[in-house]
MDAnalysis code that builds the backbone (N, CA, C; Angstrom):
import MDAnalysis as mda
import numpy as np

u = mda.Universe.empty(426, n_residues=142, atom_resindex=np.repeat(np.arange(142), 3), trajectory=True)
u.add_TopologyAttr("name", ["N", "CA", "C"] * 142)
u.add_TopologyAttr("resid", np.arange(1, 143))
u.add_TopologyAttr("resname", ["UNK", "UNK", "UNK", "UNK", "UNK", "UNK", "UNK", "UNK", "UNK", "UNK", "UNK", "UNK", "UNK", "UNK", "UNK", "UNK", "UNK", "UNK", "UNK", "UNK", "UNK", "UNK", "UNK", "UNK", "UNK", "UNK", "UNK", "UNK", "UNK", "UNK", "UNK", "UNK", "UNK", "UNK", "UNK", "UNK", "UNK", "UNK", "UNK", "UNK", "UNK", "UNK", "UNK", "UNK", "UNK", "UNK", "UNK", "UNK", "UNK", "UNK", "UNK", "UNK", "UNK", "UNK", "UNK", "UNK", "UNK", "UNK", "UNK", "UNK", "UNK", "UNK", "UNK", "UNK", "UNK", "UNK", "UNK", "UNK", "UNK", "UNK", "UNK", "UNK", "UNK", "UNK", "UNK", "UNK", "UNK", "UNK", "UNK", "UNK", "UNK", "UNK", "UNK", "UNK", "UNK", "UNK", "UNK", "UNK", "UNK", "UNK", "UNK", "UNK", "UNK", "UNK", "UNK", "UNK", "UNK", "UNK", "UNK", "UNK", "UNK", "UNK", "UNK", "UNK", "UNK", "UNK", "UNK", "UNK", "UNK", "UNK", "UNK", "UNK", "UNK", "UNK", "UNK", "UNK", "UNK", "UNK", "UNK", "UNK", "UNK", "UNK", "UNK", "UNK", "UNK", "UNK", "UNK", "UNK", "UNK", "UNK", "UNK", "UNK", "UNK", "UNK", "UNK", "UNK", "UNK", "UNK", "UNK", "UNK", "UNK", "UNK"])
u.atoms.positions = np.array([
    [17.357, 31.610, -50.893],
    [17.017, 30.290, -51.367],
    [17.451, 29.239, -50.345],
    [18.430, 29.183, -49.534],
    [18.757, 28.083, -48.984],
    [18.150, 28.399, -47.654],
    [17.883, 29.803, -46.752],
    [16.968, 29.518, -46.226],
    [15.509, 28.752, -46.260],
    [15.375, 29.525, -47.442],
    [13.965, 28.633, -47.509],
    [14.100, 27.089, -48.066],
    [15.459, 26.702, -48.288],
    [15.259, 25.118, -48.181],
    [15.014, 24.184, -46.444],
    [16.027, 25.378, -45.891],
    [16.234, 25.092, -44.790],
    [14.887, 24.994, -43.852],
    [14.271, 25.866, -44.089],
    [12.826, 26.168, -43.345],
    [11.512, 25.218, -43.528],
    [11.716, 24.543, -45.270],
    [10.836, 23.576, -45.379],
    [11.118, 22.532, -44.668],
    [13.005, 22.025, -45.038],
    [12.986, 20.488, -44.237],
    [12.673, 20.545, -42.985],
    [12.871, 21.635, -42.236],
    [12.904, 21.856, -40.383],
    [11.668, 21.436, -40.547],
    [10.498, 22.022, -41.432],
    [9.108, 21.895, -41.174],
    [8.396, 20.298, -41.314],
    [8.787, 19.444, -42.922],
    [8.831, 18.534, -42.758],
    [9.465, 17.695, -41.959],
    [10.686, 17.861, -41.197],
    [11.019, 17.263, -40.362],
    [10.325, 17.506, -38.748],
    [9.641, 18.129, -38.862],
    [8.908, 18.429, -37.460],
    [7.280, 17.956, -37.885],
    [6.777, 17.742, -38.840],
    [5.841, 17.356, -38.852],
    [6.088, 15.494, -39.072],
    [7.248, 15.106, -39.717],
    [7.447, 13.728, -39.172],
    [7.831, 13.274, -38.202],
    [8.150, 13.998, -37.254],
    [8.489, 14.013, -35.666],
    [6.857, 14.115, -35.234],
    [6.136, 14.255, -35.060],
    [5.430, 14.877, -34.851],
    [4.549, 13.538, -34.924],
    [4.441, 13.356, -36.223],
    [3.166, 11.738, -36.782],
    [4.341, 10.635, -35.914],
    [5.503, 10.423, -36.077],
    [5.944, 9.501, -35.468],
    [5.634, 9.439, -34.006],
    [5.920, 10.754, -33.330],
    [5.557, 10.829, -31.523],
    [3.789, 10.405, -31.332],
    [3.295, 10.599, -32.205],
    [1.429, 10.213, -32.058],
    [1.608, 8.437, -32.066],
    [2.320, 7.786, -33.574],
    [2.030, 6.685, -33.535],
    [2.527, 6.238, -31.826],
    [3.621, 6.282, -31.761],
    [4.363, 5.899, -30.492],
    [3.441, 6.142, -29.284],
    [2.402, 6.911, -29.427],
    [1.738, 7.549, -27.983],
    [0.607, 6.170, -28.063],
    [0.138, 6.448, -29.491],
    [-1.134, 5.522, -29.432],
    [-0.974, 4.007, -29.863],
    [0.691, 3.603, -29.495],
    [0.813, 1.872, -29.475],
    [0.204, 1.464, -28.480],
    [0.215, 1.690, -27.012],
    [-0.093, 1.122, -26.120],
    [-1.816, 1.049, -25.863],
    [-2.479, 1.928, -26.247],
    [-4.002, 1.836, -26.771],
    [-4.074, 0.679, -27.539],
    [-2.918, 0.063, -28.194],
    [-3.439, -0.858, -28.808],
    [-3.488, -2.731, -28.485],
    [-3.429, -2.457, -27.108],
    [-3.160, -4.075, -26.498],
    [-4.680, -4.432, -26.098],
    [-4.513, -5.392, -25.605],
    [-5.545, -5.687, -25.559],
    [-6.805, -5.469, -24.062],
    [-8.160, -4.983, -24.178],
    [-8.459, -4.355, -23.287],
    [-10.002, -5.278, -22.556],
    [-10.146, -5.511, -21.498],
    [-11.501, -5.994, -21.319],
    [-12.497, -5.241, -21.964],
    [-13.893, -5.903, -21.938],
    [-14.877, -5.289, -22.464],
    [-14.926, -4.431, -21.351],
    [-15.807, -3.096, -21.568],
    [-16.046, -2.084, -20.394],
    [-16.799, -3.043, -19.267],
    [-16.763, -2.386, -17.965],
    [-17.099, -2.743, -16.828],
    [-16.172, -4.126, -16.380],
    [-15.063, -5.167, -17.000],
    [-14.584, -6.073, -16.784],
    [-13.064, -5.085, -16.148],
    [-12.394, -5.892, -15.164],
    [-10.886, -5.412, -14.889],
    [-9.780, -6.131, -15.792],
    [-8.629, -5.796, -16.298],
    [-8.035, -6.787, -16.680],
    [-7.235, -7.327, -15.505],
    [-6.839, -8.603, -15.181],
    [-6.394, -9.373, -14.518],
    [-4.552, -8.763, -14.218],
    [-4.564, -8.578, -13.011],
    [-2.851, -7.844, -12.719],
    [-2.162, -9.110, -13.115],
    [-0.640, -9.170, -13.265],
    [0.342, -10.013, -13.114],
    [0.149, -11.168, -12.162],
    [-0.335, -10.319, -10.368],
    [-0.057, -10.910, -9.501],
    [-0.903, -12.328, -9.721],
    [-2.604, -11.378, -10.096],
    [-3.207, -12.154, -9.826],
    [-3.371, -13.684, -10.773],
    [-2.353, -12.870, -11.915],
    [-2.167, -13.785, -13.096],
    [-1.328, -15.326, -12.641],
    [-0.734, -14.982, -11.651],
    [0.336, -15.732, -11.210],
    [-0.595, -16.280, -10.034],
    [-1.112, -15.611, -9.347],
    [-2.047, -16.586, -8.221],
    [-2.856, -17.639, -9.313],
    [-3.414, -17.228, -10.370],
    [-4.277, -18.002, -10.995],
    [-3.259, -19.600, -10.949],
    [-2.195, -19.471, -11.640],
    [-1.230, -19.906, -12.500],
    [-1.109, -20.906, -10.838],
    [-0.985, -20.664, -10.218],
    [-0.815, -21.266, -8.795],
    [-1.936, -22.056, -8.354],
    [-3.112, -21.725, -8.351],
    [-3.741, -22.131, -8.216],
    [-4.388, -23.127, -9.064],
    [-3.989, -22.977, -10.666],
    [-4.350, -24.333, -11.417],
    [-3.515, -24.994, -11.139],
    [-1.991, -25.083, -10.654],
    [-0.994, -25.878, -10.569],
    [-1.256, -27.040, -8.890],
    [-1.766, -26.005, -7.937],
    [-2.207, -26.511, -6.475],
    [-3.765, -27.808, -7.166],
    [-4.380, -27.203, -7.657],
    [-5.492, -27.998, -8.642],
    [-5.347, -29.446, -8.913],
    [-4.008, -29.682, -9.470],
    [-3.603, -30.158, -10.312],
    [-2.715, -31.036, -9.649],
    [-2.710, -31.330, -8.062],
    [-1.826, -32.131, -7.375],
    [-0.736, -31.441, -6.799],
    [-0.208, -30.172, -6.903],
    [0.722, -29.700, -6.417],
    [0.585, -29.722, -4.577],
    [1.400, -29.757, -3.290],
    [0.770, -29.938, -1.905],
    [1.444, -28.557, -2.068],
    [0.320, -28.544, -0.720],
    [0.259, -27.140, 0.178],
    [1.413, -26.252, 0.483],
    [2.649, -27.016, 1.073],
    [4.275, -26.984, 0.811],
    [5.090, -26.303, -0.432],
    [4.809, -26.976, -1.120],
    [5.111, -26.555, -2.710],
    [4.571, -24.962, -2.997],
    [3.094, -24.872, -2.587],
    [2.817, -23.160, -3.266],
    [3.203, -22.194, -1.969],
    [3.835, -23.118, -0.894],
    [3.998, -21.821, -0.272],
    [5.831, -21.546, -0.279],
    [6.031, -22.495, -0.485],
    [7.614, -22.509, -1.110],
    [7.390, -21.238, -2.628],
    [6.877, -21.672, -3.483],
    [6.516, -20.667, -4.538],
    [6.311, -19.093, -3.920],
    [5.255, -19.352, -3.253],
    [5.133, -17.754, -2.773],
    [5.967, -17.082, -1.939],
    [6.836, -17.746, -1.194],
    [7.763, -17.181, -0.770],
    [8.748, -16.714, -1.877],
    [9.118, -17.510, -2.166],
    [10.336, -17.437, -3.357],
    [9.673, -16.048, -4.421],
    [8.472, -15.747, -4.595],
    [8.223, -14.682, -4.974],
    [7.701, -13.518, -4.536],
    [7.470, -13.259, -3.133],
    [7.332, -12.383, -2.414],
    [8.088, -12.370, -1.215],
    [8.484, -13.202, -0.219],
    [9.491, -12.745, 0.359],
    [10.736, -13.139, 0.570],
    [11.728, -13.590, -0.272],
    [12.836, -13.804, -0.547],
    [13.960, -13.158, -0.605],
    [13.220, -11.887, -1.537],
    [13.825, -10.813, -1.656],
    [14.400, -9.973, -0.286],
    [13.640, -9.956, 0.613],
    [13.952, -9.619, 1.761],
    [14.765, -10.720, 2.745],
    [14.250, -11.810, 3.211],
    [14.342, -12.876, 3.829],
    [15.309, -13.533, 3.704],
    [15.219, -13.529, 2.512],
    [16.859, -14.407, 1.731],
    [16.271, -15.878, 1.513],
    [16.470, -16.634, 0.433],
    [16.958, -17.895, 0.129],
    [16.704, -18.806, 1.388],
    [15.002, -19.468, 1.472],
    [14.840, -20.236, 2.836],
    [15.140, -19.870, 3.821],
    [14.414, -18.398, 3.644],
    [14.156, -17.665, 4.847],
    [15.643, -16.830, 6.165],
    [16.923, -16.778, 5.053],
    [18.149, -17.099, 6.028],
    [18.462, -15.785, 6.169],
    [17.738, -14.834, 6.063],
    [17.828, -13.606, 6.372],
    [18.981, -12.534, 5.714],
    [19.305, -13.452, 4.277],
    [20.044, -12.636, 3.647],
    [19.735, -12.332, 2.466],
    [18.908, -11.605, 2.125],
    [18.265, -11.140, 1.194],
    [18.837, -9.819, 0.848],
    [18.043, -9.341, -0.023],
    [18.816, -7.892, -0.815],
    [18.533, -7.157, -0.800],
    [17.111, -6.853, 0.412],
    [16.765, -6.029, 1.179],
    [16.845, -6.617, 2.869],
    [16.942, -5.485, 3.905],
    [16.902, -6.396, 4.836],
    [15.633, -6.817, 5.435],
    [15.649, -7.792, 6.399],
    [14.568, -8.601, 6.867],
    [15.385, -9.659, 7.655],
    [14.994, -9.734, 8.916],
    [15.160, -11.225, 9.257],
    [15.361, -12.269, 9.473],
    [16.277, -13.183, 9.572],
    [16.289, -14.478, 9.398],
    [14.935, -15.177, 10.107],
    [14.383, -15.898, 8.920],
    [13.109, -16.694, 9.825],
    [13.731, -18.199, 10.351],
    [14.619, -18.706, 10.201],
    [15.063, -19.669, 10.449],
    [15.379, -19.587, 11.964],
    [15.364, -18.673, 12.913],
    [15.268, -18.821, 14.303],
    [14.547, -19.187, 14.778],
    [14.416, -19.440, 16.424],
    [13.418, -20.563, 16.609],
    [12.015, -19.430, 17.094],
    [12.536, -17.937, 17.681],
    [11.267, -17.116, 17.990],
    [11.678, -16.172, 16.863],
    [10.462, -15.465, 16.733],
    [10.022, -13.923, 15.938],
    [9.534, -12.927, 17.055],
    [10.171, -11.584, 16.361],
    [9.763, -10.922, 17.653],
    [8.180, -10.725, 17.497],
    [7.335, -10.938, 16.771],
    [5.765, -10.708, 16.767],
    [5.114, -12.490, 17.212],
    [5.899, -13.272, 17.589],
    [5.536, -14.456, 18.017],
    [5.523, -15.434, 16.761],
    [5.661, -16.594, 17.327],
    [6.303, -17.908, 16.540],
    [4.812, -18.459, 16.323],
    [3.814, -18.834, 16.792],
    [2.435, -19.238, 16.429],
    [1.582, -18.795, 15.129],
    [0.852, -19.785, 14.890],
    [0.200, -19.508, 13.122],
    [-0.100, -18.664, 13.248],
    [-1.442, -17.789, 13.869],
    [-2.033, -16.922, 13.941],
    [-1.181, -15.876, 13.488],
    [-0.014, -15.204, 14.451],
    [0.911, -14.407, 14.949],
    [1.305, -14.125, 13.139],
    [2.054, -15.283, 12.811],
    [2.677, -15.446, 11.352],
    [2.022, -15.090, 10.401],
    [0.553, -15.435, 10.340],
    [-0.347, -15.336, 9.454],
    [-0.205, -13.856, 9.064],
    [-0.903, -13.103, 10.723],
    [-1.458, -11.624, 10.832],
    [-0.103, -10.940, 10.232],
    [1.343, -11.075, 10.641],
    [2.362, -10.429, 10.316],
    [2.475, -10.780, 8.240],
    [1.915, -11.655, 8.031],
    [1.925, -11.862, 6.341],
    [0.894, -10.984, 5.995],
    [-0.130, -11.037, 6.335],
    [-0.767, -10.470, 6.015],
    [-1.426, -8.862, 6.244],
    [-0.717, -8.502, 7.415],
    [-1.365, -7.146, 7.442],
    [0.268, -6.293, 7.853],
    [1.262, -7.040, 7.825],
    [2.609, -6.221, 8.081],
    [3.019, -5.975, 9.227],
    [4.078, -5.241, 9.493],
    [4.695, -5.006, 11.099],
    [5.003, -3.569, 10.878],
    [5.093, -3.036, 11.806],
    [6.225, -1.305, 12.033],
    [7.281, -1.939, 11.682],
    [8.197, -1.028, 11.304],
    [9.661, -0.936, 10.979],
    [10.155, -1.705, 9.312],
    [9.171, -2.465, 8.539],
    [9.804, -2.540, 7.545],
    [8.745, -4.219, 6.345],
    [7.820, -4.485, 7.506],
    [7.228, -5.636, 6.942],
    [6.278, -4.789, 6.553],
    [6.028, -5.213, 4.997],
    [4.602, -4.832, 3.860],
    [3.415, -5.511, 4.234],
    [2.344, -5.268, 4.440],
    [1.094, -6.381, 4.174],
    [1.232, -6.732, 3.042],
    [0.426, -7.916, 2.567],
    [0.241, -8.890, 1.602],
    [-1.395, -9.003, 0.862],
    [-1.748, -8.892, 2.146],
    [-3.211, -8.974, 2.200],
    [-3.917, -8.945, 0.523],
    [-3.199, -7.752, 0.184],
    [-3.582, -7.002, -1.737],
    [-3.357, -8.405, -2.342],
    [-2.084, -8.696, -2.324],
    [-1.454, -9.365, -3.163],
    [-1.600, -11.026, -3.062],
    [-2.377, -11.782, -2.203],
    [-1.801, -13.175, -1.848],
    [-3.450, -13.531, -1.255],
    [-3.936, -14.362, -2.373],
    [-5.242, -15.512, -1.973],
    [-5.220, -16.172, -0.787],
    [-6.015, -16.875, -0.117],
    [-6.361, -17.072, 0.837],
    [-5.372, -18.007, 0.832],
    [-5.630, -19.451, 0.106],
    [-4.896, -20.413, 0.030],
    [-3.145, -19.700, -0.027],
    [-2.804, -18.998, -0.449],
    [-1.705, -18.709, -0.722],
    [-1.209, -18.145, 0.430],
    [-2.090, -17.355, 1.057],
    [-1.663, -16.809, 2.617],
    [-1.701, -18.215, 3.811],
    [-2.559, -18.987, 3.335],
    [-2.410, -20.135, 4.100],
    [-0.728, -21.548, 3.935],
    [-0.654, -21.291, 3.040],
    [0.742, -21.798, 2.540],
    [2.141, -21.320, 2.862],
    [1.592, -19.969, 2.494],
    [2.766, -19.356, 2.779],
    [3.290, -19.697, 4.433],
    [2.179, -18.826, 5.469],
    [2.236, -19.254, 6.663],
    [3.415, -20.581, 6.819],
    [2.408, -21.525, 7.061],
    [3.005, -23.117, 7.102],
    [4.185, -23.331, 6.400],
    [5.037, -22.519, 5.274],
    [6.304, -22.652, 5.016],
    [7.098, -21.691, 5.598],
    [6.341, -20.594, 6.393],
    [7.453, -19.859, 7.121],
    [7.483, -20.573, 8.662],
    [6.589, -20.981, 8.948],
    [6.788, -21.947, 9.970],
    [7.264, -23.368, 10.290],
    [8.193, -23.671, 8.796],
    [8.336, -24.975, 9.073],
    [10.106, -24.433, 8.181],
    [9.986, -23.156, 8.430],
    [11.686, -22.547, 8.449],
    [12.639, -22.879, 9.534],
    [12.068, -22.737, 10.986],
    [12.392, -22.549, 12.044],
    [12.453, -24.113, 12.866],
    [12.511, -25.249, 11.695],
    [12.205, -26.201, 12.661],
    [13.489, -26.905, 12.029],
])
């Protein structure tokens, strides 16, 4: 007898394990999804948007590239570029870079990366935003 009490609860208890692990699987099915053929919009680009109504809206050129730094390379760079960040990278606040101090130079290194430890951006950062950015890493060094 007490086996077989034992054997039912194991069973009900494994079949409510069981409906509980399904609900839990199929919460995240339940957010919200574009219609088919639409992408849903990443974070990043959620935040470029968010940037770009704010640039819209009177914000200068200065300002979103101060922003985009502060959210993409800071972390490395450190706090206005001072090269103490929490990964390493750099100080941009010198007056040369070893890939050259000119827009172009700055741009291409934001955007398509270096050997030894710089990411491209290119994925992640709108035109305007790669253009901003630039012009606030170049106005680190002055």
């Amino acid at each position: 007898m007490k086996q077989e009490l034992q054997r039912g609860f194991f069973r009900r208890g494994f079949w409510w394990t069981l409906l509980l692990l399904a609900a839990a699987l199929a919460l995240p099915g339940c957010q919200d999804t574009p219609p088919p053929g639409e992408r849903a919009p990443s974070p990043t680009r959620q935040a470029t948007a968010a940037a770009d109504e704010n640039n819209a809206q009177g914000d200068d050129p200065h300002r979103l590239g101060e922003e985009v730094f502060n959210r993409m390379c800071a972390v490395c760079h450190g706090a206005r570029g001072s090269g103490r960040g929490t990964r390493p990278g750099p100080s941009l606040q010198r007056t040369d870079y070893v890939y050259g101090r000119d827009y172009e130079e700055v741009k291409a290194s934001i955007r398509d990366g270096r050997p030894g430890g710089m990411p491209f951006f290119h994925h992640a950062l709108s035109d305007e935003e790669l253009e901003a950015v630039t012009q606030y890493v170049l106005s680190l060094g002055r």
